[in-house]
C-alpha positions in Angstrom: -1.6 -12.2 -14.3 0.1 -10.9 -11.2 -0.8 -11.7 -7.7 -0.2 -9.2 -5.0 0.0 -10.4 -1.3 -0.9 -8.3 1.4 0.0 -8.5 5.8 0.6 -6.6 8.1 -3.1 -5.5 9.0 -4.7 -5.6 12.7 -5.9 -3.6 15.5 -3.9 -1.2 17.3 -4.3 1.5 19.8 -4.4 5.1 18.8 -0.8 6.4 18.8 0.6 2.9 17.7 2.2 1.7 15.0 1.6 -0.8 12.0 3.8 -2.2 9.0 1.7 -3.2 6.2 3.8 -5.4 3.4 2.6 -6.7 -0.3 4.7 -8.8 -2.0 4.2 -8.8 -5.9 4.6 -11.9 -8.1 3.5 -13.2 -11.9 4.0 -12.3 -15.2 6.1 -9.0 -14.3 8.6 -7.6 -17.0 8.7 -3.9 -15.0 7.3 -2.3 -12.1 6.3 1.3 -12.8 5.0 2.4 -9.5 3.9 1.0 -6.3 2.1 2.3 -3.9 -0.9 1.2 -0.7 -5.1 3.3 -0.9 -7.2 3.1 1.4 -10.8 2.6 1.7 -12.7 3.9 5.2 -16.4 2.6 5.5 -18.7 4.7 3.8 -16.0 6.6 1.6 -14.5 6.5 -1.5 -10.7 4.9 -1.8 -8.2 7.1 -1.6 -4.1 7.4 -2.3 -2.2 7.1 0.8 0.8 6.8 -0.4 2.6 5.9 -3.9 6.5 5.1 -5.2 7.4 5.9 -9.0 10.8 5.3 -10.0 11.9 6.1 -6.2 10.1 9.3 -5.3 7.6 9.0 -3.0 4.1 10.6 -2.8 2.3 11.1 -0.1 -1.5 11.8 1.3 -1.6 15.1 3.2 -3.0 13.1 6.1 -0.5 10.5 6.7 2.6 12.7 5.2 5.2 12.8 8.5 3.7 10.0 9.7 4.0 7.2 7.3 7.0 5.7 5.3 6.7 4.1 2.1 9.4 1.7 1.1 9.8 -0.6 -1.7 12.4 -3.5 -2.7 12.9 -3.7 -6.0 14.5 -7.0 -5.9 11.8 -8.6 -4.2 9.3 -6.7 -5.9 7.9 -6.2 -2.5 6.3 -2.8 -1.1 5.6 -1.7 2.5 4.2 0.7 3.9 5.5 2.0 7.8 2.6 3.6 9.3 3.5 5.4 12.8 1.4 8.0 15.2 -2.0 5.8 14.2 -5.0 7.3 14.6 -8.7 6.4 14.6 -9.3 8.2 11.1 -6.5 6.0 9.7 -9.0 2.6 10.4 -9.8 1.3 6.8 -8.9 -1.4 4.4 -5.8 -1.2 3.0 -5.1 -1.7 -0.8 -1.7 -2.2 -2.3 -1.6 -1.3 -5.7 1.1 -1.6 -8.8 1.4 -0.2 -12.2 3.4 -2.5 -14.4 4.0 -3.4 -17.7 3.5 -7.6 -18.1 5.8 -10.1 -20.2 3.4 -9.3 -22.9 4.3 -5.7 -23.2 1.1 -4.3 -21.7 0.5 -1.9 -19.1 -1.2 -3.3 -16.5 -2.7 -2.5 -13.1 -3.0 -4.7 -10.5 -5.2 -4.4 -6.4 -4.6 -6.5 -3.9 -7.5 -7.9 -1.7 -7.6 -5.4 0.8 -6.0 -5.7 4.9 -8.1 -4.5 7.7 -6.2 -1.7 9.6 -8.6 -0.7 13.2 -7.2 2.1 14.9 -8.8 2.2 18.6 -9.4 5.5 20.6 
């Protein structure tokens, strides 16, 4: 089982800027991607943006704008998230793809941060 802390949510004016940071831990043997969705009341969750073996995938709507980064020592992944606007207010899922001790590919979602982007 892996357990994936997430911080970094809040509220923040339009134009503003947020780090969201989720911090992996558990039976890990490898870490195949990475990455943070997002979930806006009413809608269905979407891909924001993702890491695999250090390229970097991006939403149309946040590319230019946000920066994902991850550690691989600390099995930690952030996500930089500049130029805020109110369509960016969701929650905010981390997510990893990894395979566990036992040799199984597993997926793993954290809880979910609040990000409210104010007009």
């Amino acid at each position: 089982q892996v357990q994936l802390v997430e911080s970094g949510g809040g509220l923040v004016q339009a134009g503003g800027s947020l780090r969201l940071s989720c911090a992996a831990s558990g039976s890990i043997f490898s870490i195949n991607a990475m990455g943070w969705y997002r979930q806006a009341p009413g809608k269905q969750r979407e891909l924001v943006a993702k890491i695999i073996s250090g390229r970097t995938n991006y939403a149309d709507s946040v590319r230019g704008r946000f920066t994902i980064s991850r550690d691989n020592g600390k099995n930690t992944v952030s996500l930089q998230m500049n130029s805020l606007k109110p369509e960016d207010t969701a929650v905010y899922y981390c997510n990893v793809e990894y395979v566990d001790r036992g040799w199984s590919a597993m997926v793993s979602w954290g809880k979910g941060t609040l990000v409210t982007v104010s007009s």
